[in-house]
MIRO-992399 format. One record per residue: x, y, z of N, C-alpha, C in turn; residue in three letters. Coordinates in pm, whole numbers. Example, Ala and Ser with C-alpha at 12.3 -4.5 7.8 and 13.67 -1.06 7.14 Angstrom:
<recs>
[rec [1319 -569 780] [1230 -450 780] [1320 -330 780] Ala];
[rec [1285 -225 708] [1367 -106 714] [1290 3 787] Ser];
</recs>
This chain:
<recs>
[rec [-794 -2016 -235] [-714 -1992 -116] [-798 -2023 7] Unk];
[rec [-751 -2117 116] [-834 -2140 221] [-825 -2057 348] Unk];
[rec [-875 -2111 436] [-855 -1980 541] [-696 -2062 598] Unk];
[rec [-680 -2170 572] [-513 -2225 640] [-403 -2169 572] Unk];
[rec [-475 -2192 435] [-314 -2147 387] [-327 -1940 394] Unk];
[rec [-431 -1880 417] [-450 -1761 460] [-317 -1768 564] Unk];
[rec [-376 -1833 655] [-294 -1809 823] [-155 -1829 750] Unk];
[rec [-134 -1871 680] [39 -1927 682] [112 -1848 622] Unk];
[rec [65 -1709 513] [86 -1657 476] [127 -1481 564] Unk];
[rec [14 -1503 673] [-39 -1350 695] [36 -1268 791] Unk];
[rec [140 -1372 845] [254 -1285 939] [325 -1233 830] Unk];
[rec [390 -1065 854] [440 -1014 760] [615 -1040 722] Unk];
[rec [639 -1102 664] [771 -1144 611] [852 -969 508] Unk];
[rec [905 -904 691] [926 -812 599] [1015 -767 517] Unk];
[rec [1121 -858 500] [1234 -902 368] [1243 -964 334] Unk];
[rec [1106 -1023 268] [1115 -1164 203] [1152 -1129 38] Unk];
[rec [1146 -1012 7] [1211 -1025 -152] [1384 -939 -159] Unk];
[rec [1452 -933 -263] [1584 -895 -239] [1522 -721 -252] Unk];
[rec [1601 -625 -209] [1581 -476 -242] [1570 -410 -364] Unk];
[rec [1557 -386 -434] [1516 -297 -513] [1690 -214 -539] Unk];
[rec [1761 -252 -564] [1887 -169 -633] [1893 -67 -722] Unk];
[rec [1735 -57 -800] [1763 41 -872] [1848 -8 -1040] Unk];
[rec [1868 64 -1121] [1865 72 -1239] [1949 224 -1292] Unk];
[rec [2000 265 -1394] [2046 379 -1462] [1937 413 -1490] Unk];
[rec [1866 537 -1577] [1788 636 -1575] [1802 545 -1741] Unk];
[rec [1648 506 -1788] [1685 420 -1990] [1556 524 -2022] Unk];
[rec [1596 644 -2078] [1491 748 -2148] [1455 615 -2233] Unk];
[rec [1503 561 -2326] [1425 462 -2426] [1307 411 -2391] Unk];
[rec [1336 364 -2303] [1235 220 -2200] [1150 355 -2178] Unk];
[rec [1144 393 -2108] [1073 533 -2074] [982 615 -2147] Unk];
[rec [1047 622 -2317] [972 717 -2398] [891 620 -2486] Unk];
[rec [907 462 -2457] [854 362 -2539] [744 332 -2472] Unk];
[rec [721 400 -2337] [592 335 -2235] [506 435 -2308] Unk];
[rec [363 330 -2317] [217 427 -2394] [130 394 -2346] Unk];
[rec [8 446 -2277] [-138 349 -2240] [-222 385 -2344] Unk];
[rec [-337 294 -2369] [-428 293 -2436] [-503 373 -2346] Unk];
[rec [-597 458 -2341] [-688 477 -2177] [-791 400 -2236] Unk];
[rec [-894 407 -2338] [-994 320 -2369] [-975 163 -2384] Unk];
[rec [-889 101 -2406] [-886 -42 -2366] [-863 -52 -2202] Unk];
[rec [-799 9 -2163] [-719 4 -2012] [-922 4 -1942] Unk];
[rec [-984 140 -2000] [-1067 153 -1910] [-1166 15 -1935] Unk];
[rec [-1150 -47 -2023] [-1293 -137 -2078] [-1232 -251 -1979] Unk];
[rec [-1104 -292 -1986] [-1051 -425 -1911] [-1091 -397 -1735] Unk];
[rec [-1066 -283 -1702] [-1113 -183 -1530] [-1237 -261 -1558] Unk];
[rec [-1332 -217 -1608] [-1489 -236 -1611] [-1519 -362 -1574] Unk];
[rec [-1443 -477 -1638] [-1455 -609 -1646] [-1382 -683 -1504] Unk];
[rec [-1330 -587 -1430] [-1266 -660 -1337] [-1387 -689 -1209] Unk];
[rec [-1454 -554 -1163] [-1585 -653 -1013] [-1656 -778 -1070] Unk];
[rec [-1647 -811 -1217] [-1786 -933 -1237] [-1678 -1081 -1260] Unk];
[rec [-1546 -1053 -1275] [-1430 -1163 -1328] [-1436 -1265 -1247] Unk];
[rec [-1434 -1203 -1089] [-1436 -1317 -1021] [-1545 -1310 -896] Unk];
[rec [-1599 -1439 -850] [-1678 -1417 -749] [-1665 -1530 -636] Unk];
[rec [-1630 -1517 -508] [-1574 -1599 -406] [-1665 -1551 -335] Unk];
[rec [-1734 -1709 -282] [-1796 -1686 -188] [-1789 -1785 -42] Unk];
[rec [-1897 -1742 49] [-1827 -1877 155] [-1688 -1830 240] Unk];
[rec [-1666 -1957 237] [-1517 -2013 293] [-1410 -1947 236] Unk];
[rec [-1422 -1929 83] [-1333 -1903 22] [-1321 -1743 0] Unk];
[rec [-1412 -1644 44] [-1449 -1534 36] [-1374 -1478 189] Unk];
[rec [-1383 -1567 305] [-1382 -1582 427] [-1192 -1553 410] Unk];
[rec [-1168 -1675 325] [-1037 -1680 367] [-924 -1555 231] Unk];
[rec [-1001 -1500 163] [-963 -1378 63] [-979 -1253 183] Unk];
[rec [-1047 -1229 210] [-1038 -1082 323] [-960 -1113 477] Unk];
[rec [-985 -1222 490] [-802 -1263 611] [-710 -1211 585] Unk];
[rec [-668 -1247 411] [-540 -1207 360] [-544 -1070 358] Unk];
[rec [-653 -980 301] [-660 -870 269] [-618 -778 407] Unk];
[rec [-678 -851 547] [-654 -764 677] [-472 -749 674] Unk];
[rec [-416 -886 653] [-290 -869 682] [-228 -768 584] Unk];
[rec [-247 -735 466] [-262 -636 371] [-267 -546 417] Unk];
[rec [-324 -473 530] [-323 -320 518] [-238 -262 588] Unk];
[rec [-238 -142 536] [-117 -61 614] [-244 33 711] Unk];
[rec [-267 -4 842] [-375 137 928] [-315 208 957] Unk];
[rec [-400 349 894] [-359 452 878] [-441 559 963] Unk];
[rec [-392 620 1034] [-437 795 1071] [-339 904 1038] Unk];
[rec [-420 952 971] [-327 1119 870] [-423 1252 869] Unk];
[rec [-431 1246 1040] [-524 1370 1069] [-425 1460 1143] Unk];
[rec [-513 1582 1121] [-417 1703 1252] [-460 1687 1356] Unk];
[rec [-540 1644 1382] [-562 1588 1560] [-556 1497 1631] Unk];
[rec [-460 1404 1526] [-408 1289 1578] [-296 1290 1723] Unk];
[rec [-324 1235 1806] [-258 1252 1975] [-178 1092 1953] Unk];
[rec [-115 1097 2053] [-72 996 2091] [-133 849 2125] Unk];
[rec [-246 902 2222] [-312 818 2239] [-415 755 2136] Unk];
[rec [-424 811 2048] [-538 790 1903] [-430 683 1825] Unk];
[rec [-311 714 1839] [-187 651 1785] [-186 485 1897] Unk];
[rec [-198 496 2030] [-173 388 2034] [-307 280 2082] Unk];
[rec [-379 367 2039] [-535 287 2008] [-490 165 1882] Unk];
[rec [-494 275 1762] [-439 246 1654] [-359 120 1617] Unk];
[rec [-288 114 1706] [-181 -1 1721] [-245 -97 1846] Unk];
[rec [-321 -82 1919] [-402 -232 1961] [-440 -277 1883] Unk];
[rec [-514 -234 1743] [-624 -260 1663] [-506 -389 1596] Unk];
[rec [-433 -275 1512] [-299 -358 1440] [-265 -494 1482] Unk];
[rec [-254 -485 1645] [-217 -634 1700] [-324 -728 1718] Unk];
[rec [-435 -664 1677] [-551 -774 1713] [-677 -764 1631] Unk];
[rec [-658 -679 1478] [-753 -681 1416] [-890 -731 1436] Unk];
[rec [-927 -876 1493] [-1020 -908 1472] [-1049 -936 1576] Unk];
[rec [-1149 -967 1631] [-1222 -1021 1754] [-1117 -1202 1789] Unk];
[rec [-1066 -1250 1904] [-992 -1383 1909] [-1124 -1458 1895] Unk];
[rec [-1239 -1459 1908] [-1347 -1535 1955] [-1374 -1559 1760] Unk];
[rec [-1375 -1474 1683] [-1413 -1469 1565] [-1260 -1546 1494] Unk];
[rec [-1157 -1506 1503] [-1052 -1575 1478] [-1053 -1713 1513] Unk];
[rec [-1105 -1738 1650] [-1095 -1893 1653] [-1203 -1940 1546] Unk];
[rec [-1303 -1896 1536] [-1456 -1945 1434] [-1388 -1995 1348] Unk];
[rec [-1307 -1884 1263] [-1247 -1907 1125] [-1097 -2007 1140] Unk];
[rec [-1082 -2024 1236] [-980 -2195 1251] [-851 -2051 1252] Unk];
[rec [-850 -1935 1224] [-699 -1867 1292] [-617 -1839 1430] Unk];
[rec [-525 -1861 1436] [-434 -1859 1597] [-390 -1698 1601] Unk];
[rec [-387 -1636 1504] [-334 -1517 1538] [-315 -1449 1355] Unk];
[rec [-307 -1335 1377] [-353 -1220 1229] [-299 -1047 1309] Unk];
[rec [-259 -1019 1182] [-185 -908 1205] [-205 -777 1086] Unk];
[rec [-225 -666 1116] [-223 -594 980] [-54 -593 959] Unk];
[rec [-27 -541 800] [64 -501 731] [164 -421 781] Unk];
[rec [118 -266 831] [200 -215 931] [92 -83 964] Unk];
[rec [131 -5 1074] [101 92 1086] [133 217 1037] Unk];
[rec [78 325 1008] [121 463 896] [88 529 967] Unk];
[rec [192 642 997] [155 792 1040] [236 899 1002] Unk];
[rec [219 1029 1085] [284 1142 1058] [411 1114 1118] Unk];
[rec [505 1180 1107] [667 1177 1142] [628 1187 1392] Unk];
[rec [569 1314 1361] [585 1325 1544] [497 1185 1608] Unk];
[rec [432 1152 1533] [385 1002 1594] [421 862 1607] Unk];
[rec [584 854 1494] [666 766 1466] [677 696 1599] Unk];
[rec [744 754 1716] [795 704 1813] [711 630 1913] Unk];
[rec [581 703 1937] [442 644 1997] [403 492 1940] Unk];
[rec [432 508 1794] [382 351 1759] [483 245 1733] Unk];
[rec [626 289 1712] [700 215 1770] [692 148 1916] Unk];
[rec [707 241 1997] [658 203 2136] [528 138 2138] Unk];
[rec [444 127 2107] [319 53 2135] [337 -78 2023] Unk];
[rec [408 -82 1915] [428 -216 1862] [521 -326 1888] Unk];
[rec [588 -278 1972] [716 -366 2014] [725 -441 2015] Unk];
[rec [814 -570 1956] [798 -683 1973] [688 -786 1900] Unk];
[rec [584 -705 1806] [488 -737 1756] [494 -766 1593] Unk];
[rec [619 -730 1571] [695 -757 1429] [604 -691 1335] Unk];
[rec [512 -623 1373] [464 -504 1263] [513 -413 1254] Unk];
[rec [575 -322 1122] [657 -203 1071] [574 -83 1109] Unk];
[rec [648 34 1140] [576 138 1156] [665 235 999] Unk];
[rec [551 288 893] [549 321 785] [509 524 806] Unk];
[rec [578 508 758] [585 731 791] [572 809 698] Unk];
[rec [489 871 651] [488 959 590] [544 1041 530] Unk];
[rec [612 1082 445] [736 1167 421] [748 1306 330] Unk];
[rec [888 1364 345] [877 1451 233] [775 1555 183] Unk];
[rec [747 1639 303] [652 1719 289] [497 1695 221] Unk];
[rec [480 1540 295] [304 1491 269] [242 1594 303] Unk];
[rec [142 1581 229] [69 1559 82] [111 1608 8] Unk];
[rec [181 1738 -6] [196 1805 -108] [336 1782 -217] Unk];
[rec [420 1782 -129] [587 1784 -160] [636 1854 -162] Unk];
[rec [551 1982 -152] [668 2102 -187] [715 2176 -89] Unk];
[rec [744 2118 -11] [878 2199 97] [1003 2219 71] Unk];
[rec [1123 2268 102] [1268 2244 69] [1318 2141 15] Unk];
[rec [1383 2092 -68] [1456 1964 -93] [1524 1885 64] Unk];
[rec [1595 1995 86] [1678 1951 162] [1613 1905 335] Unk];
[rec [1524 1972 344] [1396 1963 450] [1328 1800 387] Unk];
[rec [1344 1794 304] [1212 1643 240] [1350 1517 334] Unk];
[rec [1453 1547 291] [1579 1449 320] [1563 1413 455] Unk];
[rec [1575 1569 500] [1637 1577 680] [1502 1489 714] Unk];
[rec [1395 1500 650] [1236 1480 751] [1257 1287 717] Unk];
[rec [1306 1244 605] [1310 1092 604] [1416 1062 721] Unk];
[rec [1540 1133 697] [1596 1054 831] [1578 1082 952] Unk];
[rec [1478 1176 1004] [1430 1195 1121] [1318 1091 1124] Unk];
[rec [1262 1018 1056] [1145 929 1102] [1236 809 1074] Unk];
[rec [1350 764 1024] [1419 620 1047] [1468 648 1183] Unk];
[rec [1558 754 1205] [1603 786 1306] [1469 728 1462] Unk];
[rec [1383 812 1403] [1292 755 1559] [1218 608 1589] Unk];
[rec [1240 482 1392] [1228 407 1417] [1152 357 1343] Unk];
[rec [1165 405 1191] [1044 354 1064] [1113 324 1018] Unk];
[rec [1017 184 955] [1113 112 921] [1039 98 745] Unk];
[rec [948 181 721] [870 207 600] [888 342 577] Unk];
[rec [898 456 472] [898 562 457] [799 585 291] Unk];
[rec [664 647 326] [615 671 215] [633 799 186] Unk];
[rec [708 882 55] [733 931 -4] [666 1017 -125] Unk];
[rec [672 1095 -123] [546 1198 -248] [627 1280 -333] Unk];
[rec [617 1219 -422] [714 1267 -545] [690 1406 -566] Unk];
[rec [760 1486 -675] [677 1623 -730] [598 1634 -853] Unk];
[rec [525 1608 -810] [427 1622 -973] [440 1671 -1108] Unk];
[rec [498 1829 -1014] [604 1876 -1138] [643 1861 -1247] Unk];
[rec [740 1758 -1177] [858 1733 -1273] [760 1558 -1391] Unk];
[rec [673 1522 -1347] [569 1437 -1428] [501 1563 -1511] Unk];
[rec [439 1659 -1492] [354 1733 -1528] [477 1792 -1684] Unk];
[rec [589 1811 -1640] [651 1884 -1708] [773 1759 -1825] Unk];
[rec [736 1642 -1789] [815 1520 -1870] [983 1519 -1840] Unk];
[rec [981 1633 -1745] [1148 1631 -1647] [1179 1472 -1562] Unk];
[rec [1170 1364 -1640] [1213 1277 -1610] [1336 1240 -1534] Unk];
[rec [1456 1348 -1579] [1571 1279 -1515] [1581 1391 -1396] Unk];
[rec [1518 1493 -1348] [1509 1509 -1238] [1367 1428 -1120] Unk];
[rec [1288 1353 -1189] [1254 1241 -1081] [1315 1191 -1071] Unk];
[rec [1352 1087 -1122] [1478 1007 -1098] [1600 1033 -984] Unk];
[rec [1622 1175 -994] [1716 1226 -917] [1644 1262 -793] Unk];
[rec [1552 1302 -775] [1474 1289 -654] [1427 1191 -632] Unk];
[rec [1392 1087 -666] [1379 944 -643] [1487 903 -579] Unk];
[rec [1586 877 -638] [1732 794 -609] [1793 931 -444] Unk];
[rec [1770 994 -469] [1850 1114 -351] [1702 1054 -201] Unk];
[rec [1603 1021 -176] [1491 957 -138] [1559 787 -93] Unk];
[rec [1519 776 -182] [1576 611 -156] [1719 595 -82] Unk];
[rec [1794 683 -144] [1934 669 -50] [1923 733 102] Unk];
[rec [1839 802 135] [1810 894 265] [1744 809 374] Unk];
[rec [1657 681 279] [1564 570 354] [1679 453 427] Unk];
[rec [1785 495 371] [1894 358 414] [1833 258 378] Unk];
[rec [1836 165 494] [1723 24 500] [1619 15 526] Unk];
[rec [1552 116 547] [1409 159 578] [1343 129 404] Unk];
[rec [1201 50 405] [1180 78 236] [1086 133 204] Unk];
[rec [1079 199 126] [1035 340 73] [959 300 -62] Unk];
[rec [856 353 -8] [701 307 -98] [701 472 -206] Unk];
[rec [673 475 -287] [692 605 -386] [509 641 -369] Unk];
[rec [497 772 -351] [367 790 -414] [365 882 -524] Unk];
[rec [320 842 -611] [269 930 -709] [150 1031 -726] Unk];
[rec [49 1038 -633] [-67 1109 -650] [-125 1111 -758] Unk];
[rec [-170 978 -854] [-186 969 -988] [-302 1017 -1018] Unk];
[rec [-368 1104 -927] [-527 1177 -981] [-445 1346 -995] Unk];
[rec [-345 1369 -988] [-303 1473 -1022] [-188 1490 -1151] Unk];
[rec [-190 1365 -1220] [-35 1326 -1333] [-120 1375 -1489] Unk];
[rec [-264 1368 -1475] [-323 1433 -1589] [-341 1286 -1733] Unk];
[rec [-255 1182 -1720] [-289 1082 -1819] [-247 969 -1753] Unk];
[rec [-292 876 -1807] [-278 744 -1816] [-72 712 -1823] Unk];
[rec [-80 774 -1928] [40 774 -2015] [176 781 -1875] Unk];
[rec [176 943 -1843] [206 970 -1738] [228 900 -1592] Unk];
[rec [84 814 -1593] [108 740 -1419] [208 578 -1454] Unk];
[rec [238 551 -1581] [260 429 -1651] [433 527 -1662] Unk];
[rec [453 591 -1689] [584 637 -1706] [651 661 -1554] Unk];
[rec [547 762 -1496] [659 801 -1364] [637 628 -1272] Unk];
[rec [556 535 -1296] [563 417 -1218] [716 394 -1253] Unk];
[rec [760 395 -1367] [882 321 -1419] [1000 369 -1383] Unk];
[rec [985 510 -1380] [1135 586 -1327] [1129 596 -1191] Unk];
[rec [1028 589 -1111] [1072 527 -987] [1112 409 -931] Unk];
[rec [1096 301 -1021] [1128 228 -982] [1297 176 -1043] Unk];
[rec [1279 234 -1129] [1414 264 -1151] [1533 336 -1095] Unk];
[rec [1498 420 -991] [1521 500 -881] [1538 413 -770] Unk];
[rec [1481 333 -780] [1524 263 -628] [1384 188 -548] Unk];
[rec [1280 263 -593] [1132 259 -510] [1112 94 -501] Unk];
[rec [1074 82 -334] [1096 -51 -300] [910 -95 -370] Unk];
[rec [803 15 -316] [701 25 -344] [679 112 -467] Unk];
[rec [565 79 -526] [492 228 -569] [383 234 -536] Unk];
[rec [283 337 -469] [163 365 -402] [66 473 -460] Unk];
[rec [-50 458 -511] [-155 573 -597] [-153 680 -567] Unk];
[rec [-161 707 -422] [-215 833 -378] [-134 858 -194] Unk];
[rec [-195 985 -221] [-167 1030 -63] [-288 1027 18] Unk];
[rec [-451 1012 -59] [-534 993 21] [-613 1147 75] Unk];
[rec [-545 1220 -14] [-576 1372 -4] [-598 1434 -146] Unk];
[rec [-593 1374 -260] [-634 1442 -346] [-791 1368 -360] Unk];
[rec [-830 1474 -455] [-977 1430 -525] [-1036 1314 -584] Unk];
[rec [-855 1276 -667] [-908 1126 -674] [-828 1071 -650] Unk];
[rec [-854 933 -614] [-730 863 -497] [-713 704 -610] Unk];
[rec [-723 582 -533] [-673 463 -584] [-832 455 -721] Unk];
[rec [-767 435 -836] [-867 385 -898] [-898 236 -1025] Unk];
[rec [-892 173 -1051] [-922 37 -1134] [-783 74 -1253] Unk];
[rec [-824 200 -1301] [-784 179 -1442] [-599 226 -1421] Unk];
[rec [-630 347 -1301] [-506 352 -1228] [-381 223 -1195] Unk];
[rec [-471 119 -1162] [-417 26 -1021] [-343 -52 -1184] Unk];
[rec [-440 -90 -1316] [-430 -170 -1390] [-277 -153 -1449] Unk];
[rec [-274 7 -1448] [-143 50 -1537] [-24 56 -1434] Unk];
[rec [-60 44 -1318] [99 42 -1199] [132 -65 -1225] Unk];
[rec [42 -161 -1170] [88 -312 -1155] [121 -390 -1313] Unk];
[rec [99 -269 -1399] [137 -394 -1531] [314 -321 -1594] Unk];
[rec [314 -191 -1465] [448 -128 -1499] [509 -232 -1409] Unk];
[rec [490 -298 -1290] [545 -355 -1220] [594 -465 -1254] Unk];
[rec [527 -561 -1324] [496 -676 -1431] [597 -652 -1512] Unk];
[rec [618 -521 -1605] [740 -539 -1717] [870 -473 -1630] Unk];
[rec [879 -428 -1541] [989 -415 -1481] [1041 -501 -1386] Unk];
[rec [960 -647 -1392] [1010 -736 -1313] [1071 -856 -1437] Unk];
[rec [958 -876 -1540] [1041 -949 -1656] [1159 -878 -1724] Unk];
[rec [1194 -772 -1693] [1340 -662 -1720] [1454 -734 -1676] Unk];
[rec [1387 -694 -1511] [1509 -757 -1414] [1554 -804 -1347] Unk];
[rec [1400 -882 -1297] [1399 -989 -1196] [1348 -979 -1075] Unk];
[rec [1318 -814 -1009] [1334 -773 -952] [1166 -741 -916] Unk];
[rec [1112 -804 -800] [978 -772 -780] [931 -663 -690] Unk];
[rec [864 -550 -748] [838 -438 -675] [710 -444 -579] Unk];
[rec [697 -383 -527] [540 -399 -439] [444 -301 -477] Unk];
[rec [304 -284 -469] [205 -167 -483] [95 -186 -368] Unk];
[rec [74 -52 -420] [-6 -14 -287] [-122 94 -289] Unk];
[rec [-298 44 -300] [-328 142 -386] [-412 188 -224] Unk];
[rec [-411 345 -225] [-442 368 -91] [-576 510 -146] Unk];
[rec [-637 508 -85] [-728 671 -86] [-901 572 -94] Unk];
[rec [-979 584 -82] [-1105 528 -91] [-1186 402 -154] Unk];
[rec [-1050 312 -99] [-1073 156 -39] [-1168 134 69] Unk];
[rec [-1302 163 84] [-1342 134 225] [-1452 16 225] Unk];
[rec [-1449 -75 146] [-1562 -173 123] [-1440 -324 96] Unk];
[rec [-1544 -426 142] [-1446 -549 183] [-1470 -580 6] Unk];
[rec [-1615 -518 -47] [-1600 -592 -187] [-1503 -514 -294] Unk];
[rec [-1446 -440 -243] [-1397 -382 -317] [-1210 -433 -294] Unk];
[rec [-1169 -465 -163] [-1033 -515 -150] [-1009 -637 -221] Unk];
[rec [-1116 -718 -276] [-1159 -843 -336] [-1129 -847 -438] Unk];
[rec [-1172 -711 -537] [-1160 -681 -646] [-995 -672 -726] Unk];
[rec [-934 -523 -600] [-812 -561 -606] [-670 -679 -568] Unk];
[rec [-744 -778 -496] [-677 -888 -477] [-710 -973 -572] Unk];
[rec [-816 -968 -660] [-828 -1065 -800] [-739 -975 -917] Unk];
[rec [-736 -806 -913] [-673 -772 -961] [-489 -826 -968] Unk];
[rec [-480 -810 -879] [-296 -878 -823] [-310 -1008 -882] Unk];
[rec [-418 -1080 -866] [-376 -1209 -880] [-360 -1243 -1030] Unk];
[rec [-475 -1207 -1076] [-472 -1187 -1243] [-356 -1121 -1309] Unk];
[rec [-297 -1022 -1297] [-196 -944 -1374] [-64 -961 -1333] Unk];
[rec [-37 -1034 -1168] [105 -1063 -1108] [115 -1198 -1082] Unk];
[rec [7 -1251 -1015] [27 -1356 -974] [1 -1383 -814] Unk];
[rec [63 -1520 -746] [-11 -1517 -628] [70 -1430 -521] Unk];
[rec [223 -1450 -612] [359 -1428 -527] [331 -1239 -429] Unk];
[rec [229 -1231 -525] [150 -1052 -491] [49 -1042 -404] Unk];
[rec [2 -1170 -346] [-95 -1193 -248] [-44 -1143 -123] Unk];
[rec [87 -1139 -107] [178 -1116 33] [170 -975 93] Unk];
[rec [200 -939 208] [203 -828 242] [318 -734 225] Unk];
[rec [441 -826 217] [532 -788 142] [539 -704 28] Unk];
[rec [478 -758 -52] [459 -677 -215] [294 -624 -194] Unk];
[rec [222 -599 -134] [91 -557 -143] [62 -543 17] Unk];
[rec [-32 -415 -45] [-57 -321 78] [-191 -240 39] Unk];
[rec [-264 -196 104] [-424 -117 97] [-347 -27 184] Unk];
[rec [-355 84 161] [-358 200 230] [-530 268 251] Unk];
[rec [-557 213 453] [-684 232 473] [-708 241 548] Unk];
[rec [-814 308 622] [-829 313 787] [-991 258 814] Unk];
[rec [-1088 270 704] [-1234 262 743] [-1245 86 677] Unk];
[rec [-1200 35 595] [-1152 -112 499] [-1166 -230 615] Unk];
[rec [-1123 -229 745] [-1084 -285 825] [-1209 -330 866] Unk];
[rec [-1293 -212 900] [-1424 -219 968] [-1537 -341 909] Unk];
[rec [-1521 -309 800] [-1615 -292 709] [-1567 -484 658] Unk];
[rec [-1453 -490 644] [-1413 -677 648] [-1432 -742 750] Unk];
[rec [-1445 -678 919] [-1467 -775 1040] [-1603 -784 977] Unk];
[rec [-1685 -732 952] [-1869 -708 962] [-1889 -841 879] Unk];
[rec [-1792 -831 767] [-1842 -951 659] [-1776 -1096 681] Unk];
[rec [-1677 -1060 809] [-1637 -1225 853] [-1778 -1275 942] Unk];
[rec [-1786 -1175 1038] [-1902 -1165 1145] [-2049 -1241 1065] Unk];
[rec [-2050 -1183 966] [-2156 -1250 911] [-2148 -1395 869] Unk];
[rec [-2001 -1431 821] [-1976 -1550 753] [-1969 -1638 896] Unk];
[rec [-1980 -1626 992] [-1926 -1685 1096] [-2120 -1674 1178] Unk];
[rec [-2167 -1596 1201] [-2307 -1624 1268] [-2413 -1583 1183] Unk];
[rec [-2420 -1546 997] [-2501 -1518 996] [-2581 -1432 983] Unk];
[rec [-2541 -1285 1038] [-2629 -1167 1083] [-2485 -1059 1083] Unk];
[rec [-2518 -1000 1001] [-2399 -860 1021] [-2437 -775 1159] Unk];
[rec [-2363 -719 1164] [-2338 -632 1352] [-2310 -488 1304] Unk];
[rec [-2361 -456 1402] [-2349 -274 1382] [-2209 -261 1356] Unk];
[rec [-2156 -130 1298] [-2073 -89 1325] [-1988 -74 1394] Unk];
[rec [-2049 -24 1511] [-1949 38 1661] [-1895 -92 1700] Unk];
[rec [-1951 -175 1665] [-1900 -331 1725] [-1732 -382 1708] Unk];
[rec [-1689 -300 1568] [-1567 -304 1516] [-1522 -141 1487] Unk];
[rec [-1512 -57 1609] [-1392 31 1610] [-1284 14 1572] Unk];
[rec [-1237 124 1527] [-1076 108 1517] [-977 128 1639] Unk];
[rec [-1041 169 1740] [-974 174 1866] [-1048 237 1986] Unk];
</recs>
């Protein structure tokens, strides 16, 4: 992949696949899903040494990866103004002086993510900039607020102008193999998002197996889930290899099902450019390129960003640069 056909890709095309309609609830399909964890983990192992890009071509793999992310702040002391820092960054990721180096006219992240009261701030500060503002939902992190409170809180953040809604299932009902009440909280979710599309999280460092994060991938997406996403970025363990291997290969047989291509999104302690590398050889290997897009792929990350200007910076003069040089705002 070069850094041109990077650029041609990296504006976000944000209905470039058909929606996600959803499916009937197939216990079969469902009780027939199994992971190995010891093969799953040996193939994980083998994925940082599979591929190695360097150069130009390394240059033009973390371009794509910027347009990839969703920047995120999911703090309690997040203000307004931290919010529309946030969203300069979004519109201008990289230095223009470093963009011109690398032959790009313009680069954009994926979209911006926040809490519901900050929805409206980054709408307002993205305007016109054709990046999505992506919201948090449904009693994040945890889920367990009211049902009917998880609903009201999705259409209060379309309402103020998200046009992404990430979503946190109940563990619960995974923990407990109550399948057809995910489903039903899935599908009651998805219908609440309207046209807004709605990324599922699973919190798969809390589902207890392999087995488990490979099953509830499937009944959400069978539910409607435009996305499915690892984590909330608040548990202990967040996006991981052997994790990412078993979403995206649920994604894989639920697209040779029905045609129907889902997106993922592995978010929680992504913060190294060699590591977004890893999972973009991952996508490419197990989906294909059509998964390179921002459309169907997304990093949920806020420190990732930093840490890829430093390694263009270098590819471009040479000498990596402090830190502070690439704030997030």
């Amino acid at each position: 992949m070069t850094t041109a056909a990077a650029e041609r890709t990296a504006q976000l095309p944000q209905v470039a696949e058909p929606r996600n309609p959803g499916m009937d609830l197939d216990m079969d399909w469902v009780r027939g899903v199994q992971a190995n964890t010891s093969a799953i983990e040996r193939r994980a192992a083998t994925l940082p040494g599979r591929r190695s890009v360097k150069k130009a071509h390394q240059a033009a793999w973390l371009l794509r990866a910027i347009s990839c992310i969703d920047l995120t702040t999911l703090s309690g002391d997040d203000t307004e103004a931290r919010v529309r820092r946030l969203c300069a960054k979004a519109r201008q990721p990289v230095a223009p002086a470093l963009l011109e180096a690398l032959g790009m006219e313009r680069l954009t992240v994926g979209a911006v993510c926040v809490y519901h009261d900050m929805v409206a701030a980054a709408v307002e500060a993205l305007e016109g900039s054709g990046i999505p503002v992506a919201a948090v939902s449904t009693g994040f992190p945890a889920g367990l607020s009211p049902f009917h409170l998880r609903l009201a809180e999705i259409g209060e953040s379309v309402k103020a102008g998200a046009q992404e809604i990430d979503i946190v299932i109940s563990r619960r009902h995974v923990l407990g193999g109550n399948w057809q009440a995910l489903y039903d909280e899935m599908h009651a979710f998805r219908a609440a998002c309207g046209a807004a599309h709605v990324k599922a999280i699973l919190a798969t460092g809390e589902l207890g197996t392999l087995r488990n994060v490979a099953r509830a991938s499937l009944v959400c997406m069978m539910a409607g889930a435009d996305f499915i996403k690892t984590s909330t970025g608040k548990e202990s363990v967040n996006a991981t290899l052997p994790v990412s291997l078993v979403m995206v290969r649920a994604i894989r047989e639920y697209h040779e099902r029905t045609g129907i291509r889902i997106g993922y999104k592995p978010a929680g302690g992504i913060s190294k450019a060699k590591d977004a590398l890893v999972y973009l050889s991952l996508m490419k290997d197990e989906l294909g390129d059509r998964w390179l897009r921002p459309d169907l792929f997304r990093f949920g990350a806020s420190s990732l960003l930093g840490d890829i200007e430093r390694q263009l910076e270098h590819y471009v003069s040479g000498a990596y640069s402090a830190g502070y040089r690439h704030a997030m705002g």
